[in-house]
N, C-alpha and C positions, 0 to 999 in steps of 0.2 A: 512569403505568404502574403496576400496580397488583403488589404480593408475586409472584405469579405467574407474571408476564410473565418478573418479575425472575429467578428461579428457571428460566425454562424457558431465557432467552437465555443465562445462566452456563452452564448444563448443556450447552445445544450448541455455546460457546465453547471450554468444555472438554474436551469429546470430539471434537472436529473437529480444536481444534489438537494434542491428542494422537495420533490416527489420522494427521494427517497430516507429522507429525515439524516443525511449527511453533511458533512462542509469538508468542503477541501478549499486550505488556508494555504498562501504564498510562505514558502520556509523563510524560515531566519531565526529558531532557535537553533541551540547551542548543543546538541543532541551529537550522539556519538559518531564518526567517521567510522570510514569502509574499512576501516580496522578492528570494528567491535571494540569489545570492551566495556565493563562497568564501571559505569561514573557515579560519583557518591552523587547519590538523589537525581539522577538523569536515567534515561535509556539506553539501553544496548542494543544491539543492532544484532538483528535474528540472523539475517542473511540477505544477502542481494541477489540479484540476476538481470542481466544485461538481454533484455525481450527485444528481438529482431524484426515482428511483424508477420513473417513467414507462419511462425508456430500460434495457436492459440490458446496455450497454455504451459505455466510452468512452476516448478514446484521448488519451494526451498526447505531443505531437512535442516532440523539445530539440533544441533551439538549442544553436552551437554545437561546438564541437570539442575538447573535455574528454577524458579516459578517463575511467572508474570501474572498480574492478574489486568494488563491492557496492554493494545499493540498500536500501534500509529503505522500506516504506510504513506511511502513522498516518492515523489517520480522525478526525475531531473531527465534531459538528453532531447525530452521530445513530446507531444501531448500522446494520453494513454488514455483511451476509457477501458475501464476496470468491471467485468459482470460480474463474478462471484469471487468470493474470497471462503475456503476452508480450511478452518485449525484443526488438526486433530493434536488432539493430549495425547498426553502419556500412559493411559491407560486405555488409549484407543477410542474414546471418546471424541466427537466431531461436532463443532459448532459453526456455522454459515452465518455471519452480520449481515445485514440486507447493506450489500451493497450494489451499485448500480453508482459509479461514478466515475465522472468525467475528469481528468489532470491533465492541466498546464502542464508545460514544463517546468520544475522547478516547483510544484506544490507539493501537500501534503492532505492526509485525511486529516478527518476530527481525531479524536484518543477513541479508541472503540474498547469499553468496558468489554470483560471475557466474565461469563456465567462459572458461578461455584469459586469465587475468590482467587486467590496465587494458584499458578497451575504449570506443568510442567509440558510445555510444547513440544512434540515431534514433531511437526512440517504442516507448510501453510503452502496448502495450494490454489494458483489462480487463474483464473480465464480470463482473457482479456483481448483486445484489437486495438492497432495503432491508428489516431486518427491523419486526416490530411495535413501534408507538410512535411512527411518522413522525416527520417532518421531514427535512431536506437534509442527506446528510452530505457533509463536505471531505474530498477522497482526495487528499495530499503523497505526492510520492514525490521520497525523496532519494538524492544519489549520493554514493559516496563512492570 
């Protein structure tokens, strides 16, 4: 990726997640592996998928019967902007965070509070396009 690129994807990282009251931070907590799993006082990790670019959308089911009452998503592999994100609960219920964000590779979003407290997630679906630079990015999303 040549100065450039570098330059243009920072700029719409940064004006995207400012517009749209987001931050998407470089990882380096200590958050669960692509094994899942509850960690005493950490996240789990809802589910992955390996987005190819081709498709513009994809959806992760969890497995199950947890609450959460906050989700985090981190991208690793590749830069990813993100247009929407939908939870649906377990009672069929569906909540949209305004999201409109732009990933590094190797970021994450903010902690995104979920409405009505601990909540029992069946599937987060999301829309998204990879940006310039290819390759495959990994979209985690963990619960907490």
């Amino acid at each position: 990726m040549n100065l450039r690129s570098i330059v243009t994807v920072v700029s719409i990282a940064s004006i995207t997640a400012f517009a749209s009251g987001c931050t998407v931070k470089a990882q380096g907590h200590a958050g669960a592996g692509p094994g899942g799993g509850q960690h005493a006082n950490g996240p789990r990790v809802l589910g992955e998928r390996l987005v190819n670019g081709g498709a513009d959308h994809d959806v992760i089911e969890v497995a199950g019967n947890e609450r959460f009452s906050r989700i985090e998503i981190s991208v690793d592999g590749s830069a990813l902007e993100m247009f929407d994100v939908v939870v649906t609960f377990g009672n069929g219920e569906r909540f949209s965070p305004p999201t409109r964000l732009v990933f590094g590779n190797h970021s994450e979003s903010r902690v995104i509070d979920l409405p009505g407290g601990s909540r029992d997630i069946r599937r987060i679906d999301f829309r998204y396009g990879n940006l310039p630079g290819g390759g495959r990015a990994r979209v985690v999303v963990r619960g907490m």
